[in-house]
Backbone of each chain as ProteinMPNN parsed JSONL, in Angstrom:
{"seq_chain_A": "XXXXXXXXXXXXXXXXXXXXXXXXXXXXXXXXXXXXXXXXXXXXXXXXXXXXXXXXXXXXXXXXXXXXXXXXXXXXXXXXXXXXXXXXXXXXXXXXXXXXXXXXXXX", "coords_chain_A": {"N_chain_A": [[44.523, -34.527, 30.432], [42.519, -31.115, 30.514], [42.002, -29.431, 32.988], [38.72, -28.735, 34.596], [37.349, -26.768, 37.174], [34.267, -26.071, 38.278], [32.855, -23.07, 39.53], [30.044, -21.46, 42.097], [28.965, -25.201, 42.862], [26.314, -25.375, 43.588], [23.086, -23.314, 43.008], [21.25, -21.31, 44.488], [18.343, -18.925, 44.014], [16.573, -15.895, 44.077], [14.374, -14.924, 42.464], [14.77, -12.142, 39.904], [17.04, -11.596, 41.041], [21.072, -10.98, 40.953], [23.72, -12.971, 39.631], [27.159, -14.571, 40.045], [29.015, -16.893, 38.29], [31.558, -19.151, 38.196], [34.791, -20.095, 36.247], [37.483, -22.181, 36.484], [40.282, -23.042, 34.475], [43.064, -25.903, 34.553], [45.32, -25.667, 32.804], [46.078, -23.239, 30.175], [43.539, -22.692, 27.159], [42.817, -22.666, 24.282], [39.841, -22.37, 23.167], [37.138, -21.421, 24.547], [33.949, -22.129, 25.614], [30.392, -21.901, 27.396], [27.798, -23.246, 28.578], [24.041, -23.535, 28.599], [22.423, -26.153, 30.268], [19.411, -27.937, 29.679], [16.415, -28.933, 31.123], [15.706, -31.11, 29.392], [18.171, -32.563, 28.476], [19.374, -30.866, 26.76], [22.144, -29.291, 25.388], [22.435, -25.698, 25.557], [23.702, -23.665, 23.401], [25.783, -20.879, 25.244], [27.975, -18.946, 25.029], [30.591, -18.43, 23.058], [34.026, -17.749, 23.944], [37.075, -17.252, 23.985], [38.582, -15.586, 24.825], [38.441, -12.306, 26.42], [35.417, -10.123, 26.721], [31.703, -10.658, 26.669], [28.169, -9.938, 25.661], [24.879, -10.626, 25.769], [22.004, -9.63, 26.197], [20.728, -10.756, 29.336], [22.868, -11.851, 30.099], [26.273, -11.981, 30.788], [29.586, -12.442, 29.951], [32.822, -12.783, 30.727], [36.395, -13.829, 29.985], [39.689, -13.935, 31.176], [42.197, -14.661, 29.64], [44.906, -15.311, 30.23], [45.263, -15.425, 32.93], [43.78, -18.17, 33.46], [40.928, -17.759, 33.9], [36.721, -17.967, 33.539], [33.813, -15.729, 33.871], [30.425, -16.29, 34.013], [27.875, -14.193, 34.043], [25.01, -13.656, 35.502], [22.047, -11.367, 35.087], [19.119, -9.754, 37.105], [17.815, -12.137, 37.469], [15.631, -14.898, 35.825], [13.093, -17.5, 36.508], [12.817, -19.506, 34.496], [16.005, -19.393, 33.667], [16.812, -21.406, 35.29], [18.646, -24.641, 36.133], [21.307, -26.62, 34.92], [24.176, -25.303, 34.45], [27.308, -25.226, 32.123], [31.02, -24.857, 31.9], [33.349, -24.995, 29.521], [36.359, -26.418, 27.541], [39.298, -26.415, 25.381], [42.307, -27.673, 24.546], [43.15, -28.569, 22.227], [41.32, -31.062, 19.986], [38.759, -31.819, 21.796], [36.649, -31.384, 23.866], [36.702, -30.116, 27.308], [34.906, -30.535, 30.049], [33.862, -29.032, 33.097], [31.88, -29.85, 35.882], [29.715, -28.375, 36.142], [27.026, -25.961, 37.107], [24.532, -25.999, 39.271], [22.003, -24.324, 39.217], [19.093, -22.95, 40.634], [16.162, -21.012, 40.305], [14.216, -19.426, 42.27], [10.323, -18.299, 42.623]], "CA_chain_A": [[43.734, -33.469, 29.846], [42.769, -29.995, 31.358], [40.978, -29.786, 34.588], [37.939, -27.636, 34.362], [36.929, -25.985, 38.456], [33.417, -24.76, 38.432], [31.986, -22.678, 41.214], [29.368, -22.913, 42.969], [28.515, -26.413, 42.235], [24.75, -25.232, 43.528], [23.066, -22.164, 43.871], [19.356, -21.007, 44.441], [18.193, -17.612, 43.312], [15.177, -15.926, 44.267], [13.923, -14.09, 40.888], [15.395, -10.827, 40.13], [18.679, -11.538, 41.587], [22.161, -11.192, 40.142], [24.714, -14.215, 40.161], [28.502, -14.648, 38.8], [29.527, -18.427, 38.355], [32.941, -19.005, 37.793], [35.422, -21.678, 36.129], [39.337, -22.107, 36.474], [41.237, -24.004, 33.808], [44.414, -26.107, 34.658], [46.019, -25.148, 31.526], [45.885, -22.19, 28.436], [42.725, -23.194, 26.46], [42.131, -22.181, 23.163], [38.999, -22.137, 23.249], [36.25, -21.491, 25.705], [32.382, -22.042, 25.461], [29.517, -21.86, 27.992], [26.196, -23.798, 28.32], [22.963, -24.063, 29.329], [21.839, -27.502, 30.034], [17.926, -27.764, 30.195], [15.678, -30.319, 32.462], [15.908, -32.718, 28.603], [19.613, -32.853, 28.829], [20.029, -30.374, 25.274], [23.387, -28.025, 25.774], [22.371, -24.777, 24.788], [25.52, -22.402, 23.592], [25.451, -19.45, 25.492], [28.645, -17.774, 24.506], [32.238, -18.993, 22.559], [34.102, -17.117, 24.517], [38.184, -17.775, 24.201], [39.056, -14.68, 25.644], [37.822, -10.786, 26.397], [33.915, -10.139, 27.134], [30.546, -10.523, 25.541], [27.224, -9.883, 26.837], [23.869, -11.652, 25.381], [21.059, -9.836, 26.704], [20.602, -10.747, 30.646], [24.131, -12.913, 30.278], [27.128, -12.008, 30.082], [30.835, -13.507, 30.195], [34.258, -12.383, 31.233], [37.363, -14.743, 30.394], [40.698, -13.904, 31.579], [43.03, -16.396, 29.264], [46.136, -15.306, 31.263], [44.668, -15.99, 34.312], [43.05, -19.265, 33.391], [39.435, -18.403, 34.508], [35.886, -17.533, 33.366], [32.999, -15.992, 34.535], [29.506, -15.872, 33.653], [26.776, -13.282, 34.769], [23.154, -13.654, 34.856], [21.594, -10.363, 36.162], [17.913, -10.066, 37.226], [17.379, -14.167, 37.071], [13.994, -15.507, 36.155], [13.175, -18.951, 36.439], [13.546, -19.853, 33.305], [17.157, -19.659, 33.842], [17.339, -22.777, 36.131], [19.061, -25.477, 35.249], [22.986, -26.685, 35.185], [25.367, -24.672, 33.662], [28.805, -25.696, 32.134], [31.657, -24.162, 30.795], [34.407, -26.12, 28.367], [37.691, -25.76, 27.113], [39.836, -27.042, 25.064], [43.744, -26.74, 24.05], [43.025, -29.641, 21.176], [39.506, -30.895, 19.506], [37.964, -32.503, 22.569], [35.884, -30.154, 25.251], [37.092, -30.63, 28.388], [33.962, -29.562, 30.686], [33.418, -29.115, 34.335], [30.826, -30.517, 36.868], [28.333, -27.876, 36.694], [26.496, -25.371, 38.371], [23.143, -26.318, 39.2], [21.003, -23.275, 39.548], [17.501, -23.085, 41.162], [15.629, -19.656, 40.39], [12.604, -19.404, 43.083], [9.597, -17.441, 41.98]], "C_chain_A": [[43.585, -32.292, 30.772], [41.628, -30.172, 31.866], [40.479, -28.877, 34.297], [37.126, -27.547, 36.112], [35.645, -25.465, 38.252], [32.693, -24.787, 40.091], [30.719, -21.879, 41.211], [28.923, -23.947, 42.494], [26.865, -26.566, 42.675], [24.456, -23.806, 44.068], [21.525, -21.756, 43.685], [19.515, -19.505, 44.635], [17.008, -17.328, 43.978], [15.156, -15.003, 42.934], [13.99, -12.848, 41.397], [16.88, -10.425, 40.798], [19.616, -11.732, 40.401], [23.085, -12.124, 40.829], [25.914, -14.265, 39.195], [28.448, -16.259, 39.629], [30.778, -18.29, 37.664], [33.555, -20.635, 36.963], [36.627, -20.924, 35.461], [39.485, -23.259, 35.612], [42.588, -24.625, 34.82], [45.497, -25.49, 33.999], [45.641, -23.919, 30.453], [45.07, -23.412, 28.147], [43.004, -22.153, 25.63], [40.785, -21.595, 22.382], [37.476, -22.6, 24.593], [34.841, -21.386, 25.547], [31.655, -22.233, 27.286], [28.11, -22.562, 27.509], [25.621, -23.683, 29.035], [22.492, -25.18, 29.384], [20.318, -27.728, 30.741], [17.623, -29.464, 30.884], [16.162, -31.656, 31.33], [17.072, -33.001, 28.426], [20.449, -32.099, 27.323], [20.875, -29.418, 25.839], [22.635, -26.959, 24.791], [23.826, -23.951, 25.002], [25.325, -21.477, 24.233], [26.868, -18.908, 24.861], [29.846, -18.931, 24.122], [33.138, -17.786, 23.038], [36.013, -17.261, 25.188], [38.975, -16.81, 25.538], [37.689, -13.258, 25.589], [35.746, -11.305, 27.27], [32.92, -10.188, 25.968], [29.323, -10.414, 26.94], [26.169, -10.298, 24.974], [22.368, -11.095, 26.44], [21.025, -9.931, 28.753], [22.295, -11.408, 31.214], [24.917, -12.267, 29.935], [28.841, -12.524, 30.348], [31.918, -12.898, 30.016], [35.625, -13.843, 30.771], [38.913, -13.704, 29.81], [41.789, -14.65, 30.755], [44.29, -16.164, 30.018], [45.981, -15.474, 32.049], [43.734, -17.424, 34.659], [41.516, -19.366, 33.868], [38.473, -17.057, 33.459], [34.78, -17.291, 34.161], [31.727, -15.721, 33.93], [28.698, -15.291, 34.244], [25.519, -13.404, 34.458], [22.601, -12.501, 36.063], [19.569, -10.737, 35.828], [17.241, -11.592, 36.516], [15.999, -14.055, 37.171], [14.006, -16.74, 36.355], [13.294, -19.755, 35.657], [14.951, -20.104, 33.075], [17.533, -20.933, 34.649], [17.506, -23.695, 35.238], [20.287, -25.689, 35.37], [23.592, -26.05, 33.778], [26.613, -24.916, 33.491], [29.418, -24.565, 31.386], [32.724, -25.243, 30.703], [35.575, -25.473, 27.384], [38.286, -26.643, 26.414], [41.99, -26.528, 24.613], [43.748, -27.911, 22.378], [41.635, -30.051, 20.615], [38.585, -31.589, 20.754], [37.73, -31.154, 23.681], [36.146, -30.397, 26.208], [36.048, -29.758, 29.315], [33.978, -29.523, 32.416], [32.415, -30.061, 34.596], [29.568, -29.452, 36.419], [28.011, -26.991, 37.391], [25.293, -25.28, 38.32], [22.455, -24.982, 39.237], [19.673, -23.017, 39.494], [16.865, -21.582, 41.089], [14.364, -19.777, 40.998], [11.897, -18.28, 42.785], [9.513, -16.253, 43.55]], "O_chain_A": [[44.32, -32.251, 31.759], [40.611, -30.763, 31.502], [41.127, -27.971, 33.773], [36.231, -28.381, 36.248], [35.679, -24.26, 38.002], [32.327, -25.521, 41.009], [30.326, -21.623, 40.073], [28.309, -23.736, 41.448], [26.183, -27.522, 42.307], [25.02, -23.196, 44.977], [20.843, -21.983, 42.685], [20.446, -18.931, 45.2], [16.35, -18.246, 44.468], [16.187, -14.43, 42.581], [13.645, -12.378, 42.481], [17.513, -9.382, 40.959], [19.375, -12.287, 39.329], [23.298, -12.208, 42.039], [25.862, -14.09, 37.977], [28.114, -16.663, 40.743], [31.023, -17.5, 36.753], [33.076, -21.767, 37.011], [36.852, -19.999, 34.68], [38.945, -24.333, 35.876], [43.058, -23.921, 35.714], [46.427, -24.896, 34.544], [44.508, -24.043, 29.988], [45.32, -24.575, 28.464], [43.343, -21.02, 25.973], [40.657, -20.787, 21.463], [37.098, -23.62, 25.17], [34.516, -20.229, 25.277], [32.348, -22.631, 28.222], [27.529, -22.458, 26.429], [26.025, -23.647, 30.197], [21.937, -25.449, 28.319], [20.074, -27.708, 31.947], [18.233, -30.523, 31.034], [16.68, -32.715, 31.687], [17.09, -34.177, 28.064], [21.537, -32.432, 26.853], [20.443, -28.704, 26.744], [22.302, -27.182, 23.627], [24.595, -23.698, 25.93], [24.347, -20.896, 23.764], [26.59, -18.234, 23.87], [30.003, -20.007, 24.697], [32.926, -16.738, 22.427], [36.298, -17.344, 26.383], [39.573, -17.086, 26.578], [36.588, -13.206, 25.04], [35.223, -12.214, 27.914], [33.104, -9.909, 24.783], [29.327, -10.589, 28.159], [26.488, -10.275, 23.785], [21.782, -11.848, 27.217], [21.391, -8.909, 29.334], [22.738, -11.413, 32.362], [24.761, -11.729, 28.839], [28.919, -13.166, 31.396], [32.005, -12.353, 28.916], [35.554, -14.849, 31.477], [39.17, -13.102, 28.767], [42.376, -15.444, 31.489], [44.703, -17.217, 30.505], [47.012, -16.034, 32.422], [43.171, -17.701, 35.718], [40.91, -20.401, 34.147], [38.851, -16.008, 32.938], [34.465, -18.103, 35.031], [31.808, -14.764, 33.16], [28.546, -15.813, 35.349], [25.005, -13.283, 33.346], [22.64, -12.57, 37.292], [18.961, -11.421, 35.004], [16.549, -11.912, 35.549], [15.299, -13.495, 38.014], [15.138, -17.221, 36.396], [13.861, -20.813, 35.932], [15.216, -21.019, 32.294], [18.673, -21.384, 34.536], [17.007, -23.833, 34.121], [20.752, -24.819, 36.107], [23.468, -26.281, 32.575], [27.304, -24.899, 34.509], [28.918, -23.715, 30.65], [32.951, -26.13, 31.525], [35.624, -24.427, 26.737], [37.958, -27.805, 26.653], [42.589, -25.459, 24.489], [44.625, -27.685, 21.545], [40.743, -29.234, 20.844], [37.462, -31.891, 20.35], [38.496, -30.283, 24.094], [35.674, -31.529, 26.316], [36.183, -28.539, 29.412], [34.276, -30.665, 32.767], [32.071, -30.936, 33.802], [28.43, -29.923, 36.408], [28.585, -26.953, 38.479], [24.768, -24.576, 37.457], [23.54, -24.596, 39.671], [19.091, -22.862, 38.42], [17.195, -20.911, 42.066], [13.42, -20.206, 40.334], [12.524, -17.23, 42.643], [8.89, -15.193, 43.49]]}, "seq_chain_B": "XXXXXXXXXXXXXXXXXXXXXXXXXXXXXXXXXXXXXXXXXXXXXXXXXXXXXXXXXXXXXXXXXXXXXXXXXXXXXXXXXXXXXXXXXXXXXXXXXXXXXXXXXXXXXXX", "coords_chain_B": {"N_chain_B": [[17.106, -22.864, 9.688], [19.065, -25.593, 10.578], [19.397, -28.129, 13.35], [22.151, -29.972, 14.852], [20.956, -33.537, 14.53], [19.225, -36.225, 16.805], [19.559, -39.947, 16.633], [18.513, -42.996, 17.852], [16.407, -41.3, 20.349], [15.458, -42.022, 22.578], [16.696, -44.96, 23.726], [16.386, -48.641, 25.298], [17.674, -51.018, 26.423], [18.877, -54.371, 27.083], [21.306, -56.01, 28.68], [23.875, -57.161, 27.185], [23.256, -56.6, 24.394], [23.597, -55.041, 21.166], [23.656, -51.811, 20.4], [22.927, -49.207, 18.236], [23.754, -46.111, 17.242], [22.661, -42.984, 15.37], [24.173, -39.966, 14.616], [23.476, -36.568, 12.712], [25.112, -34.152, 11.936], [25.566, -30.642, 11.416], [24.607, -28.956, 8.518], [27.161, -28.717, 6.164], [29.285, -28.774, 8.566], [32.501, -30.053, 9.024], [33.126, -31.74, 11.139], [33.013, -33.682, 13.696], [32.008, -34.992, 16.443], [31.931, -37.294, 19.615], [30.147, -37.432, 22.328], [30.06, -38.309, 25.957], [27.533, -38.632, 28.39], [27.212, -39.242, 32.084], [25.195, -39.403, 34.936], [25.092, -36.048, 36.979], [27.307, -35.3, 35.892], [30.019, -33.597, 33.789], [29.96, -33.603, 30.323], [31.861, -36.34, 28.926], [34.806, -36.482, 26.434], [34.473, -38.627, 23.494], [35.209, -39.594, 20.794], [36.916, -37.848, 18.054], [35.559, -36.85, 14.41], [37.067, -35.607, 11.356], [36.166, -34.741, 8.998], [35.69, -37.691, 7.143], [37.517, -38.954, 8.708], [38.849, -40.64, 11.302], [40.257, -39.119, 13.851], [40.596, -38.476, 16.798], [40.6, -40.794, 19.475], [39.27, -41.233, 22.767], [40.404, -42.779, 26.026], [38.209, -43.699, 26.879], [36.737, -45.109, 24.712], [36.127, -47.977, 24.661], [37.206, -51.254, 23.552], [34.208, -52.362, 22.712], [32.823, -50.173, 21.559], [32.287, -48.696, 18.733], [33.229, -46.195, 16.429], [31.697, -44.364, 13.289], [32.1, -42.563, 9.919], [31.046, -42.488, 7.279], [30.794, -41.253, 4.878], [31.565, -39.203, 5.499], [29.491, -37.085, 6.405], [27.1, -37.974, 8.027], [26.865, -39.671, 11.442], [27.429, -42.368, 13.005], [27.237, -44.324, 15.929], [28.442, -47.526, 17.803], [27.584, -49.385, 20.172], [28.579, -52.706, 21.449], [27.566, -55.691, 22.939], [26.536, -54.593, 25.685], [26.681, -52.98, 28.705], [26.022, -52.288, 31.964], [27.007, -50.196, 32.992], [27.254, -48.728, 30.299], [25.02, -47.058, 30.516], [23.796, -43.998, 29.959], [23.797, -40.689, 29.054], [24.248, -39.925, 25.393], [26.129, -38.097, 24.12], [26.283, -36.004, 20.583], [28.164, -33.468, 18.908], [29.169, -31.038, 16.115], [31.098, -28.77, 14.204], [32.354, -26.259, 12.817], [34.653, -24.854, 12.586], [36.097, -23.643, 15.864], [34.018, -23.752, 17.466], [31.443, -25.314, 19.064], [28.258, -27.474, 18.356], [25.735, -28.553, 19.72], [24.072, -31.738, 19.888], [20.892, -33.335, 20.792], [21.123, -35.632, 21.99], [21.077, -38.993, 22.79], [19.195, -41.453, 25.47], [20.627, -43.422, 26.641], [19.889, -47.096, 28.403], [20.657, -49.524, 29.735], [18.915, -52.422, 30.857]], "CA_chain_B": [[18.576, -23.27, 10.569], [18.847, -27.36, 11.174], [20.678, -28.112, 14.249], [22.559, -31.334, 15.22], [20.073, -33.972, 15.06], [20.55, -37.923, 17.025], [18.226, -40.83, 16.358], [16.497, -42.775, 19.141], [16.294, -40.027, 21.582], [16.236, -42.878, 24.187], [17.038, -46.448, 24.076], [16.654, -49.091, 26.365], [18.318, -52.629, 25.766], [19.19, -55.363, 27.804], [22.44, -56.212, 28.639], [24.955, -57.774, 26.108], [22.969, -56.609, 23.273], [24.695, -54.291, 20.645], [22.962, -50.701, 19.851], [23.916, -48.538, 17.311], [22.765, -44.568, 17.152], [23.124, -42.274, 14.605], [24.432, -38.584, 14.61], [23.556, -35.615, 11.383], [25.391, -33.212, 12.296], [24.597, -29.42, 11.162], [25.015, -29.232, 6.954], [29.217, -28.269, 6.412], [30.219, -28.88, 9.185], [33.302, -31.473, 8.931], [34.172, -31.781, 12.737], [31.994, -34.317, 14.324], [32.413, -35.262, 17.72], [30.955, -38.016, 20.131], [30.731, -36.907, 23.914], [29.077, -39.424, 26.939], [27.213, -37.605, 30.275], [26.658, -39.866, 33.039], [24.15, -38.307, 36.126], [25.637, -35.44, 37.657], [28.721, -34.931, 35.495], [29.943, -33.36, 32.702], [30.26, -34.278, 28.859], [33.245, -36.724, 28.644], [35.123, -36.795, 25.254], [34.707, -39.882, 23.509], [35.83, -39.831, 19.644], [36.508, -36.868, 16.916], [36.051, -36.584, 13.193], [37.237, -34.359, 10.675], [35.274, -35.082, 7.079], [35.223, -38.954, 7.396], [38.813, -39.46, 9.27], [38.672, -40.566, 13.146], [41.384, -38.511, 14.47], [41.142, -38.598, 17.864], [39.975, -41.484, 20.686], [39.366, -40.951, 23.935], [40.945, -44.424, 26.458], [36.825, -44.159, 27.583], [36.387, -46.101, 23.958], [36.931, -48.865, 24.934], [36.758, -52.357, 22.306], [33.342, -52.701, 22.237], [32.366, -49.151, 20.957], [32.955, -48.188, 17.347], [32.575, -44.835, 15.572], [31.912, -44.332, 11.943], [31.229, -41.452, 9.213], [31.51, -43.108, 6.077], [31.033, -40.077, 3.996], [31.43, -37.371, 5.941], [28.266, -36.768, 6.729], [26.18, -38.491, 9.626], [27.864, -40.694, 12.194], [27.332, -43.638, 14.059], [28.326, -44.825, 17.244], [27.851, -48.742, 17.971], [27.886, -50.296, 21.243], [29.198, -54.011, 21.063], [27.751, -56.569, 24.566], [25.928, -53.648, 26.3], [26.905, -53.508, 29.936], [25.135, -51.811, 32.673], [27.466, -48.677, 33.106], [27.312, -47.497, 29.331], [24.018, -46.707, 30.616], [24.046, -42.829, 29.559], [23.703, -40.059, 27.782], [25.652, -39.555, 24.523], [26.03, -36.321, 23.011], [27.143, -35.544, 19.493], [28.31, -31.89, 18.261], [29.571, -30.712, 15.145], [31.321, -27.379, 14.496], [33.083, -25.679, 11.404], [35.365, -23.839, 13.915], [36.452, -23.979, 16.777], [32.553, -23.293, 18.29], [30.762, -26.651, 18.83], [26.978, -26.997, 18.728], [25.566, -29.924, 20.463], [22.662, -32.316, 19.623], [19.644, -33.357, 21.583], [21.055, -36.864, 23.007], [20.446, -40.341, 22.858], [19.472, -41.606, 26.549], [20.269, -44.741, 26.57], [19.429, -47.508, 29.33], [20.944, -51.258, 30.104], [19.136, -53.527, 31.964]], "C_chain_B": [[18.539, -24.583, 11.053], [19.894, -27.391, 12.097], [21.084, -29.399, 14.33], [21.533, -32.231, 15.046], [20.318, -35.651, 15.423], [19.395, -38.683, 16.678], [19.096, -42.137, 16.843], [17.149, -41.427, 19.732], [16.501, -41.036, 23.043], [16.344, -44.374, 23.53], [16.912, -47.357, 24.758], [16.6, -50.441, 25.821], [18.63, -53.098, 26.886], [20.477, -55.957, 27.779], [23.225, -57.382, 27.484], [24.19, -57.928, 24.637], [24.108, -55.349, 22.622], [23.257, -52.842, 20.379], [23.536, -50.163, 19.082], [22.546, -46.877, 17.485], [23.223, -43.677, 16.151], [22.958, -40.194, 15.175], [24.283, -37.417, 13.11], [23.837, -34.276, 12.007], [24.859, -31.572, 11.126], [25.285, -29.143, 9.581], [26.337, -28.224, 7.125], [29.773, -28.551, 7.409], [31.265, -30.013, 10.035], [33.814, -32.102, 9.826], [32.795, -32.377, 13.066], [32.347, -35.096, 15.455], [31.318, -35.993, 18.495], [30.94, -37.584, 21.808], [29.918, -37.97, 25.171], [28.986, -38.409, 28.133], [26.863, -38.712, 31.008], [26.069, -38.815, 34.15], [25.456, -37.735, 37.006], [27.428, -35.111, 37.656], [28.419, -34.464, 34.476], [29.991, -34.098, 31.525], [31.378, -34.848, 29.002], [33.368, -37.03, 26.919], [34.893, -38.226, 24.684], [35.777, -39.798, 22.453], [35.428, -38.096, 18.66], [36.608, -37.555, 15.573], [36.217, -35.8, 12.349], [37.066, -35.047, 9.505], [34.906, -37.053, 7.826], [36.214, -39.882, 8.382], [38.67, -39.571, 10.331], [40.374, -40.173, 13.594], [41.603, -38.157, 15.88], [40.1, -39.916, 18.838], [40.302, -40.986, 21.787], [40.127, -42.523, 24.814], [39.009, -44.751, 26.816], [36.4, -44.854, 26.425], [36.827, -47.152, 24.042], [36.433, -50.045, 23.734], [35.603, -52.564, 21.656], [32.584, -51.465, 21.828], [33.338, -49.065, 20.052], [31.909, -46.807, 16.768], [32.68, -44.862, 14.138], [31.391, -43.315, 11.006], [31.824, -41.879, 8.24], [31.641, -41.879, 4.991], [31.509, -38.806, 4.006], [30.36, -36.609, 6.116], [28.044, -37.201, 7.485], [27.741, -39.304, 9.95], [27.046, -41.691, 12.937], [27.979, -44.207, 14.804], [27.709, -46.272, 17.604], [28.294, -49.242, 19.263], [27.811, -52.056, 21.421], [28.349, -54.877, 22.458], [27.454, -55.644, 25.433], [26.27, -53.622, 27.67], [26.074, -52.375, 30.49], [25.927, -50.599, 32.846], [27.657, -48.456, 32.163], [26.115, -46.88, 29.608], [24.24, -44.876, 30.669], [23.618, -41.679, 29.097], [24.634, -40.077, 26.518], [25.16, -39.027, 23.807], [26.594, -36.725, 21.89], [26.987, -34.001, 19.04], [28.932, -31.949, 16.992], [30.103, -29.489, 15.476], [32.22, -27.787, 13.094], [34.266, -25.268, 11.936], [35.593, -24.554, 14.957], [34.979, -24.266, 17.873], [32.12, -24.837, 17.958], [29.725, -26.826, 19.161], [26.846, -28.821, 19.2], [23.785, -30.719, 19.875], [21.752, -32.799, 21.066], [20.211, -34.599, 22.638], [20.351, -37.566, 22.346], [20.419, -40.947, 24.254], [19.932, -43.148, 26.515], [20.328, -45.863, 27.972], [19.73, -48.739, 29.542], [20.152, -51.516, 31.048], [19.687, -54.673, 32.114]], "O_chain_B": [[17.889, -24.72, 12.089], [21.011, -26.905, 11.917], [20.279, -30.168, 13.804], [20.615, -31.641, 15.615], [21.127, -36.356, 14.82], [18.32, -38.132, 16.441], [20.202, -42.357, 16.35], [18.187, -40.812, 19.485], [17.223, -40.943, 24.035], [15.678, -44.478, 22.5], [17.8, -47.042, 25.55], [15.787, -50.913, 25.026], [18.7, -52.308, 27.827], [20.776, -56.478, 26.704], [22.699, -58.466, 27.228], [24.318, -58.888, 23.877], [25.068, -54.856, 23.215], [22.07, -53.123, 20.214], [24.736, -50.418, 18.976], [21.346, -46.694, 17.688], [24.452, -43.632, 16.104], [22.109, -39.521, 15.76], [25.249, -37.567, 12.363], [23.012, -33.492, 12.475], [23.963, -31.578, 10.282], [26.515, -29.131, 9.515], [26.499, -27.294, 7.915], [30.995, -28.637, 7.292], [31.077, -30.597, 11.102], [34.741, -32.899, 9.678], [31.715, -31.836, 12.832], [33.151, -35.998, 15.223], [30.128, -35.709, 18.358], [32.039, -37.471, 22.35], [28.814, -38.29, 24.73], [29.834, -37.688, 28.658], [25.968, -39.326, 30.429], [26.415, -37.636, 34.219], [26.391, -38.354, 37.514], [28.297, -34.872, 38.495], [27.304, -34.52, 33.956], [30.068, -35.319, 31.659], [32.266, -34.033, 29.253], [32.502, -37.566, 26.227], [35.153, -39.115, 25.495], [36.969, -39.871, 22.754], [34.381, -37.454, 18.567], [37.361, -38.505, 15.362], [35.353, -34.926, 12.424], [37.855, -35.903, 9.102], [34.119, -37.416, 8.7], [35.984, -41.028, 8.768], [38.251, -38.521, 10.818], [41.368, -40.9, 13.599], [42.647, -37.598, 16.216], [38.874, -39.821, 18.779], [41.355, -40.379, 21.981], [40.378, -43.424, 24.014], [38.598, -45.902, 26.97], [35.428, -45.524, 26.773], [37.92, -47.426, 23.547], [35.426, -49.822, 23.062], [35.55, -52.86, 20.463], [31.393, -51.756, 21.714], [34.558, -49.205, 20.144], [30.71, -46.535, 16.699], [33.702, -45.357, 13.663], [30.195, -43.068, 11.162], [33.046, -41.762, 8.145], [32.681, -41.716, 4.354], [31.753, -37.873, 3.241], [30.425, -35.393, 5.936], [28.952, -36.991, 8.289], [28.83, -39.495, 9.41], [25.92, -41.456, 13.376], [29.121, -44.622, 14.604], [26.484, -46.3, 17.717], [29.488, -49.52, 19.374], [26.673, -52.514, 21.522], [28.876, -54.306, 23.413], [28.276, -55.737, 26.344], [26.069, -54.788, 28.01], [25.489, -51.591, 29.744], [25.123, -49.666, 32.827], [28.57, -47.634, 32.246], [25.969, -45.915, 28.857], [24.968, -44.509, 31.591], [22.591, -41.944, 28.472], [25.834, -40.259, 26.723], [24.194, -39.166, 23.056], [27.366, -37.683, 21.926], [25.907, -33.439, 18.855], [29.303, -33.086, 16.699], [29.891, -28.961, 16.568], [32.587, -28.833, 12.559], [35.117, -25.664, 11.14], [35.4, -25.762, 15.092], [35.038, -24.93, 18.908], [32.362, -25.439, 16.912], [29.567, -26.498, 20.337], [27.552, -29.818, 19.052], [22.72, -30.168, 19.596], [22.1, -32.533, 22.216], [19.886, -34.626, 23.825], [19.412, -37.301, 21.597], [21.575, -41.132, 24.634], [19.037, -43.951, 26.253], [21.005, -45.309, 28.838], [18.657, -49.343, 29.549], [20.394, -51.019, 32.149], [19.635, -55.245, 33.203]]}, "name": "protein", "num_of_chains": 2, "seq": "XXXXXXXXXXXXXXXXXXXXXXXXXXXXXXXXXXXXXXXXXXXXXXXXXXXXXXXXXXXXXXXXXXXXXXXXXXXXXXXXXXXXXXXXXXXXXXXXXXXXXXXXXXXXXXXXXXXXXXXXXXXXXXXXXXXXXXXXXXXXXXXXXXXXXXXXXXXXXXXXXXXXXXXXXXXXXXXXXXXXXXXXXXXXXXXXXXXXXXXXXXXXXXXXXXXXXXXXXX"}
């Protein structure tokens, strides 16, 4: 299946900061999503996101598909934003997700 | 707007019993998918369906898990002789599309 790279695998914030998190495919995906995963373990969608850009408010997301990578942006972080973040790919119906990027927003 | 929804939310059984959990995914949408998180990883694939057809396994199903959507509607995932590492989460999503929304989890817990 396709290998999903995310970076940093932890990162602490102090509130009001801006952060890019990244993730490299092995392979062309078809499709590309982003999550938020809260403290109860629910994925929230943040963006579907195969190719090109979108923005969402404080978020927004870059993917490259010729270059196999994505990135997501969270400008002026609150704490509310903490929490692990994935992104997921697929070239077939199964999600192929990363590890994670934990992220700690300090008040 | 109803989203995914799983039933238990957690679980906790004793080894070499069988559980079973159910998945309602979000009304239309015929793509229903089972996913497992263990601590400090991502979602692994388990099983897809499209309307009531299981069209894809993962090798992580192994004999004693079975998936089922008899109508095409909800799903159920059954664990067979419980062992101490299905101990888990397990996701289910749906999607119409290619976009896949995710449900709340079932935790579930072997001792």
């Amino acid at each position: 299946g396709i290998q999903v790279e995310q970076s940093p695998p932890d990162l602490i914030l102090q509130e009001g900061a801006n952060s890019t998190l990244r993730c490299n495919f092995s392979d062309s995906v078809n499709n590309l999503q982003w999550f938020h995963q809260n403290p109860w373990g629910q994925l929230i969608n943040l963006f579907y996101i195969p190719s090109g850009t979108k923005q969402n408010g404080r978020l927004s997301a870059t993917t490259v598909a010729t270059e196999r990578y994505s990135l997501l942006y969270i400008s002026s972080s609150q704490t509310t934003d903490s929490g692990v973040y994935f992104c997921a790919g697929n070239s077939g119906y199964a999600l192929n997700f990363g590890k994670g990027t934990s992220l700690l927003v300090t008040p | 707007d109803t989203g995914v929804s799983q039933d238990p939310r957690h679980k906790i059984t004793k080894r070499g019993q069988n559980v079973t959990f159910r998945c309602d995914p979000i009304s239309e949408h015929n793509r229903l998918y089972w996913y497992r998180q263990t601590l400090g990883q991502g979602p692994e694939f388990l099983t897809y369906f499209q309307n009531e057809a299981q069209l894809e396994k993962s090798r992580l199903l192994s004999d004693r898990f079975s998936a089922e959507r008899p109508k095409g509607s909800f799903s159920t995932l059954e664990i067979q002789r419980t062992e101490q590492g299905d101990s888990a989460m397990y996701l289910c999503a749906s999607s119409h599309d290619n976009e896949q929304f995710f449900g709340p989890g079932t935790r579930l817990t072997v001792l």
